[in-house]
C-alpha positions as CSV (number, residue, x, y, z in Angstrom):
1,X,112.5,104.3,130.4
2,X,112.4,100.5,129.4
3,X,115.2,99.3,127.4
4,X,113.0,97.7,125.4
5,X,111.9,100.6,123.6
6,X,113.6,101.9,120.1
7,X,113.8,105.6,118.5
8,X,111.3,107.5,117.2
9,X,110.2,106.2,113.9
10,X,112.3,103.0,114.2
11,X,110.2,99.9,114.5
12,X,111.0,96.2,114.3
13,X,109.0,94.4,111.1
14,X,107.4,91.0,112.6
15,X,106.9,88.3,110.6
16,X,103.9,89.0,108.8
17,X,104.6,92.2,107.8
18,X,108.9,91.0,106.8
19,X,107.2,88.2,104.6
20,X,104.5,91.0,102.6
21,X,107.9,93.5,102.3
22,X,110.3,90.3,101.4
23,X,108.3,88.8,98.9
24,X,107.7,92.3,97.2
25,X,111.6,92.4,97.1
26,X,112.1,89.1,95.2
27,X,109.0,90.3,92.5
28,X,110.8,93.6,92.0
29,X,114.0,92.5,91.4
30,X,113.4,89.4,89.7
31,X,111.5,92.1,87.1
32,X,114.2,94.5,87.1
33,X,116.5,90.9,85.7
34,X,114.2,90.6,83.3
35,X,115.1,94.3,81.7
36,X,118.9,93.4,82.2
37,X,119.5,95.5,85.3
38,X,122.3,94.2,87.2
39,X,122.3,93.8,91.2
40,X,124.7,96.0,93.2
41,X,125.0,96.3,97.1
42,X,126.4,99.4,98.1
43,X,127.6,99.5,101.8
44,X,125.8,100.9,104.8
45,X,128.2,104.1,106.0
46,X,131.0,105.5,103.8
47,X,133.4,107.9,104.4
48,X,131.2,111.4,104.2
49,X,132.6,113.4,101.4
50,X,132.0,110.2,99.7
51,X,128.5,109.9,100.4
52,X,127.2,113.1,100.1
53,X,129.5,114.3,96.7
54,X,126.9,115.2,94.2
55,X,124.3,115.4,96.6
56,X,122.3,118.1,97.7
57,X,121.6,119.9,100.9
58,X,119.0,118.4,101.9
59,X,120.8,114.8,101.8
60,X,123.2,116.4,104.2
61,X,120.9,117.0,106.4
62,X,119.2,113.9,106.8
63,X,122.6,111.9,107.0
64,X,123.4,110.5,110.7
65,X,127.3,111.2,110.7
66,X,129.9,109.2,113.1
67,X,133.4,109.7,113.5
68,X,135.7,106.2,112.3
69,X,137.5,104.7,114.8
70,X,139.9,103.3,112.6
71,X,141.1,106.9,110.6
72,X,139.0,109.6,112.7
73,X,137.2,110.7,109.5
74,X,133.7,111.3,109.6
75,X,131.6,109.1,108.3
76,X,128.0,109.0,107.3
77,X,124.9,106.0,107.2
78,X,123.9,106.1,103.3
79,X,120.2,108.2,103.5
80,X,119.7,107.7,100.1
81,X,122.0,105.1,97.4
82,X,121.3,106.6,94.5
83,X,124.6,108.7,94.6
84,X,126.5,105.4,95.8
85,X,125.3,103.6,93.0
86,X,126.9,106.4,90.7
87,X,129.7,106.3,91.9
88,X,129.8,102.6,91.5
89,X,129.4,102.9,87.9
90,X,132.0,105.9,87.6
91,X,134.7,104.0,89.1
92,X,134.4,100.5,90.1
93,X,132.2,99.3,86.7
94,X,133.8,102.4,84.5
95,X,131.8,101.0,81.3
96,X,131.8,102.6,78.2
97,X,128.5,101.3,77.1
98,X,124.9,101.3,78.6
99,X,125.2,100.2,82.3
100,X,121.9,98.9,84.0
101,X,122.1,99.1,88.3
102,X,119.5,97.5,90.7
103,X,119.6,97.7,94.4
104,X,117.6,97.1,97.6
105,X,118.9,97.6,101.0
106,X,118.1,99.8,103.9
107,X,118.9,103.3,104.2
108,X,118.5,105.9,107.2
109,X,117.0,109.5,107.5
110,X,117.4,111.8,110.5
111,X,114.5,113.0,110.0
112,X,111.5,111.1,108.9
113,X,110.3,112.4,105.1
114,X,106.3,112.2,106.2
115,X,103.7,111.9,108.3
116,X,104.2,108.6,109.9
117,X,107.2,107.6,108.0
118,X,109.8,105.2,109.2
119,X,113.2,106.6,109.4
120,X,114.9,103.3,108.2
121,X,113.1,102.9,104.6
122,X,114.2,99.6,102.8
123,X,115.0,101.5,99.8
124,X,114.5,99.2,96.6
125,X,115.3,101.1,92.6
126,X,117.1,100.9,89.5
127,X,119.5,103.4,87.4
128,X,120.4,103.3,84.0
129,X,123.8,105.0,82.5
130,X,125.2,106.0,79.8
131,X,122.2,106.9,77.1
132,X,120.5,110.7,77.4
133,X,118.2,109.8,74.7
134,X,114.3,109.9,76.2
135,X,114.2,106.3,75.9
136,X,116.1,106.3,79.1
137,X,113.8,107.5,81.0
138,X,110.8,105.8,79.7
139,X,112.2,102.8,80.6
140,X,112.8,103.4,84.3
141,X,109.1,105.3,84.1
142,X,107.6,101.9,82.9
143,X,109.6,99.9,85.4
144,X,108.6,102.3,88.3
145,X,104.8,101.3,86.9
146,X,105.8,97.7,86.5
147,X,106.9,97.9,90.4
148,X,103.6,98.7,91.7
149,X,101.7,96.8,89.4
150,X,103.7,93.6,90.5
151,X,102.5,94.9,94.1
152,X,98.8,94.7,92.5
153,X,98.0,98.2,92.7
154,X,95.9,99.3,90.1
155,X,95.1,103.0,90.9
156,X,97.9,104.9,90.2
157,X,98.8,108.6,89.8
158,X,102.0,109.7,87.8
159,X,103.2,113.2,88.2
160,X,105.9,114.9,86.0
161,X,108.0,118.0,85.6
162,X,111.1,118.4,84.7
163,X,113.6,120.9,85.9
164,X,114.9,122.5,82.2
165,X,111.7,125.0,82.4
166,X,112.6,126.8,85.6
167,X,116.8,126.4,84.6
168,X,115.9,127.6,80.8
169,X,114.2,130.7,82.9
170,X,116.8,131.5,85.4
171,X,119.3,131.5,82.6
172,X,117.5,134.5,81.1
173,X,117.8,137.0,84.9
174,X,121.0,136.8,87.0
175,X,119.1,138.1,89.8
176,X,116.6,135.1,89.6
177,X,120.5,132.8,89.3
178,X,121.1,134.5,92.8
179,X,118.3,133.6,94.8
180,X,117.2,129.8,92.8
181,X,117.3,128.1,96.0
182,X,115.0,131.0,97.8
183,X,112.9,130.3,94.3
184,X,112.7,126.7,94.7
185,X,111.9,126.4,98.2
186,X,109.1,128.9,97.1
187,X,107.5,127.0,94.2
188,X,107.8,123.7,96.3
189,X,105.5,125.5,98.8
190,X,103.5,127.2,96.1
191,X,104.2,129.9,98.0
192,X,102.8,132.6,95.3
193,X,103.2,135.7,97.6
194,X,106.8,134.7,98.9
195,X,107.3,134.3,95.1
196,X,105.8,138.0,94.2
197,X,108.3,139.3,96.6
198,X,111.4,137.9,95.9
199,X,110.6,138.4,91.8
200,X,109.4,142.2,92.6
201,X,113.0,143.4,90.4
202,X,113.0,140.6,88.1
203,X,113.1,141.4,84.5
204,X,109.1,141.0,83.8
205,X,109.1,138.3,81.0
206,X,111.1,135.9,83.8
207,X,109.0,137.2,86.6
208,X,106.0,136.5,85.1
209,X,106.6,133.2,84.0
210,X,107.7,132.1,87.6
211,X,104.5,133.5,89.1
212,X,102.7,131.3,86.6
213,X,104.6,128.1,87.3
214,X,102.5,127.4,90.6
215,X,99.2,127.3,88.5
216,X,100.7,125.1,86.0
217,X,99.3,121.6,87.4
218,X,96.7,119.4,85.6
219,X,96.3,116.6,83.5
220,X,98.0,116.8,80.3
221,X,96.3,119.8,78.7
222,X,98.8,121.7,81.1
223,X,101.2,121.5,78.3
224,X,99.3,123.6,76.1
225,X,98.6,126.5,78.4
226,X,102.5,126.1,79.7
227,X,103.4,126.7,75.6
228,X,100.7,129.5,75.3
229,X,102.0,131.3,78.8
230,X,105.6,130.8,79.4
231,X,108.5,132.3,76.7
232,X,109.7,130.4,73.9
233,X,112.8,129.0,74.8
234,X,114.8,126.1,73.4
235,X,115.0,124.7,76.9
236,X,111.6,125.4,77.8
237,X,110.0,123.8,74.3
238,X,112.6,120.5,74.6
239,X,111.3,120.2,78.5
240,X,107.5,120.4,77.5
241,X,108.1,118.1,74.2
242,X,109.9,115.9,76.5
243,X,107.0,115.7,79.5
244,X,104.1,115.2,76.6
245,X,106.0,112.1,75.3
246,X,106.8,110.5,78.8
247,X,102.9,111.2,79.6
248,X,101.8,109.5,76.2
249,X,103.8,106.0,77.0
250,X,102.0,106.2,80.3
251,X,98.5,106.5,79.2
252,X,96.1,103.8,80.1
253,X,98.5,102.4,82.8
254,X,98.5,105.8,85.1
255,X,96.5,108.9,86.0
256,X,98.8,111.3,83.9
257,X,98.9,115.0,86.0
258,X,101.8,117.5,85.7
259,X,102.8,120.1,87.9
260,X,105.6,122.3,86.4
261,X,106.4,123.7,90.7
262,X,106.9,120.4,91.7
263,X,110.8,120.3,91.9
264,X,111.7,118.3,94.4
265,X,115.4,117.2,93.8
266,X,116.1,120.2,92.0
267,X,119.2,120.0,93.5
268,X,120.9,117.2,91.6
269,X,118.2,116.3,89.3
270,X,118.6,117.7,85.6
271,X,115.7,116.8,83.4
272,X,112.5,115.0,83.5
273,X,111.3,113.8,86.6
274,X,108.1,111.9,88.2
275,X,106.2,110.9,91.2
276,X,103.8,107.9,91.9
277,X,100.9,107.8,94.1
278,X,98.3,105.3,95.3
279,X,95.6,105.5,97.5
280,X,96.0,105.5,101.2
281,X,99.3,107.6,101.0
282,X,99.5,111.3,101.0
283,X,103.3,111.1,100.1
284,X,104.7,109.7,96.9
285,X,105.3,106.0,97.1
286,X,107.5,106.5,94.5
287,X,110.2,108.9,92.8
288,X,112.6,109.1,89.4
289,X,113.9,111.4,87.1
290,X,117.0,112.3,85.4
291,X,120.6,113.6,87.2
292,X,123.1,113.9,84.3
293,X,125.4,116.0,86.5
294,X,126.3,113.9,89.6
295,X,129.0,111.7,87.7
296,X,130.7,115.0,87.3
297,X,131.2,115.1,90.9
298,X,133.0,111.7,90.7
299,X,135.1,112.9,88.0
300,X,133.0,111.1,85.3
301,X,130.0,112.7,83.6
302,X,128.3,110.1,82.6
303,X,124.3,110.3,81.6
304,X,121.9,108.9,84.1
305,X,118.1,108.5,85.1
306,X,116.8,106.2,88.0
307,X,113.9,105.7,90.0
308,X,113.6,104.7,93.5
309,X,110.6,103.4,96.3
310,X,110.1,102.5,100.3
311,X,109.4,98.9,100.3
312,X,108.0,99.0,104.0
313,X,105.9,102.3,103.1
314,X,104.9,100.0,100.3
315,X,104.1,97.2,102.2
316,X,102.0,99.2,104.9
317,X,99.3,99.5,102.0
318,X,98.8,96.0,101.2
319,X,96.7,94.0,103.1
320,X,97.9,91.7,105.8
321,X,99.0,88.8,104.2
322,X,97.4,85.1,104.4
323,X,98.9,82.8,107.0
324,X,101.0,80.5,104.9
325,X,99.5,76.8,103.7
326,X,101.7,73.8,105.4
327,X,101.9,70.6,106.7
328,X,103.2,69.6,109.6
329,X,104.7,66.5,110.6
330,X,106.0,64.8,113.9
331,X,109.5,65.3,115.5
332,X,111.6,61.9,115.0
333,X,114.7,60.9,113.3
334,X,113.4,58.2,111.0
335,X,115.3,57.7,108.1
336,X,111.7,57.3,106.4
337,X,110.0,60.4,108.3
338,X,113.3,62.5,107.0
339,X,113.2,61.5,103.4
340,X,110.0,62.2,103.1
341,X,109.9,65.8,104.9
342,X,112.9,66.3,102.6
343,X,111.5,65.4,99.1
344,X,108.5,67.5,100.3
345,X,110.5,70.6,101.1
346,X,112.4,70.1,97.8
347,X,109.1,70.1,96.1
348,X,108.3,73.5,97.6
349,X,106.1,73.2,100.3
350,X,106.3,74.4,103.7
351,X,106.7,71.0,106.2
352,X,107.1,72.1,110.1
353,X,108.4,69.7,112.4
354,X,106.3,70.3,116.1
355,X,108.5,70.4,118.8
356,X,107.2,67.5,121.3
357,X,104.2,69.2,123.4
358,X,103.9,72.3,121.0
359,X,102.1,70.2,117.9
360,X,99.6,73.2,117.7
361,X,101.6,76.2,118.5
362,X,102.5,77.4,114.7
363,X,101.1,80.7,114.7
364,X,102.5,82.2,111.3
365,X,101.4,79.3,109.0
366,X,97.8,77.5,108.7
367,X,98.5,74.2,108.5
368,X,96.1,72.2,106.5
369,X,97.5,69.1,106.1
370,X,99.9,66.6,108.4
371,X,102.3,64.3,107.8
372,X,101.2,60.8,109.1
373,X,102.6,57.1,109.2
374,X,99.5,55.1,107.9
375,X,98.4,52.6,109.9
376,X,100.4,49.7,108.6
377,X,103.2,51.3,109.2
378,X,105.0,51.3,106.3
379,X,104.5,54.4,104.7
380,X,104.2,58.6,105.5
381,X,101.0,60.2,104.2
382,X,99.0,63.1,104.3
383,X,96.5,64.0,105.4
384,X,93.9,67.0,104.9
385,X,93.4,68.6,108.2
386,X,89.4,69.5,108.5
């Protein structure tokens, strides 16, 4: 085999596809400053029981796990840092009042989460602390929009559920509290005769309403058949008032569909939660809801909704970017020819110096202009390049 080659669904990013995925980066983050979210950078691998407290099964299993040479614990390479930024704000920010998190770093899976999908997404998201109110989480909804808008896509999907509706139904059958995670993996897979088995003994108001949860997907006039089919419940009506106001503030910027099966992060999750989609992508390009219950696990409840995308899934979708308008000027050590390349660069341009014998060899940038000492010597121009 040549040592050359890397793992399956590892790839290096060259330079044209780092400068799309960088440059996305800055916009997003320089956006998420502009709604007061703060930039944390949670490290690559901590200790295990660490990483994966308040996390699901699912994060377990996609965690790469090594054993410390230092203390012979085990530790594990962050697949997700949504969970590290919790506990951030549990213990090392331990604010009283509204707390506002950004991140962007890479994170790795064991597993790859799609069809095609890399196993080291650059994960880029925000979380917000400390209020349970719904404005929460239309905030992070409109800065999940924001996001791709900033990456200028303009055809966008948003799908919502929210967990309460199948909790508020499982609270009502103990049998159904048994087998939740048989239940989930069923409605996940809208997997309607799985679900008729496994409900067969159910008491027949819960089992019916589960067996109608796979049907419940639409646009927004889901709501109303989910209020005329599934029992009133407190939890139920707050989770359906709750979905029909988060789809409102999203009109005219999204698609609005909802899909009451589509509980994925059930685990940790505990309230309203979404997925975007563009063209081009069969996956969601992007994922947020609420998760209340994971500060607990740090020893700090603390109210919290987030949202989180790949930047390099992201990228893939964008077209290749334009090679990079420059000058280019001569090597030399001129105090003039230095000055000038210096107040140039300061002014923002791009100026690159050709190495003697390799004047045209500058394959990432178009230069369109040069540098040039005019004829009387006294001066450094440019020129247009034709």
């Amino acid at each position: 085999m040549p040592n050359w080659l890397l793992p399956e669904n590892i790839a290096d990013v060259l330079p044209s596809e780092a400068r799309k995925i960088e440059e996305l980066r800055r916009l997003m983050l320089d956006n998420f400053r502009l709604y007061g979210y703060e930039l944390v950078m949670p490290p690559l691998l901590e200790y295990l029981e660490s990483l994966l407290t308040g996390a699901g099964e699912d994060t377990d299993l996609r965690t790469f796990k090594l054993v410390d040479q230092l203390s012979g614990r085990m530790l594990g390479l962050r697949p997700d840092m949504t969970t590290q930024v919790a506990r951030i704000d549990a213990h090392l920010l331990n604010r009283a009042s509204v707390t506002r998190l950004c991140y962007a770093g890479s994170v790795l899976h064991t597993r790859p989460s799609g069809l095609h999908a890399t196993r080291e997404p650059l994960q880029i998201g925000c979380e917000m602390y400390g209020h349970a109110g719904l404005e929460a989480d239309a905030e992070i909804q409109e800065l999940a929009l924001a996001s791709l808008a900033l990456a200028g896509f303009t055809e966008v999907r948003l799908d919502l559920t929210h967990v309460g509706v199948l909790r508020a139904l499982l609270e009502q059958c103990p049998a159904a509290q048994r087998d939740q995670a048989k239940i989930h993996a069923a409605l996940r897979a809208k997997d309607v005769p799985d679900l008729q088995a496994l409900t067969k003994d159910y008491a027949p108001a819960v089992r019916a309403a589960l067996l109608a949860l796979p049907s419940l997907y639409g646009d927004i006039d889901v709501l109303a058949k989910a209020r005329a089919v599934l029992p009133e419940l407190p939890g139920i009506a707050k989770a359906l008032a709750e979905l029909a106001a988060l789809a409102a503030s999203a009109l005219g910027r999204a698609q609005v569909a909802i899909d009451l099966a589509d509980l994925r992060g059930y685990q940790y999750e505990s309230g309203a939660m979404f997925a975007l989609y563009v063209p081009g992508l069969p996956n969601a390009v992007a994922r947020g809801g609420r998760y209340d219950h994971v500060g607990e696990a740090f020893g700090r409840a603390r109210p919290a909704t987030g949202f989180s995308l790949d930047l390099r899934e992201l990228a893939r979708l964008l077209p290749t970017a334009e090679r990079k308008h420059s000058i280019r000027a001569p090597w030399g050590n001129a105090p003039e020819l230095k000055e000038k390349i210096a107040e140039l660069r300061k002014s923002g341009e791009v100026v690159i110096q050709s190495m003697p014998g390799h004047s045209h060899e500058l394959d990432e940038f178009e230069c369109d202009r040069a540098l040039v000492l005019e004829e009387n010597g006294s001066n450094w121009i440019l020129k247009n390049l034709g």
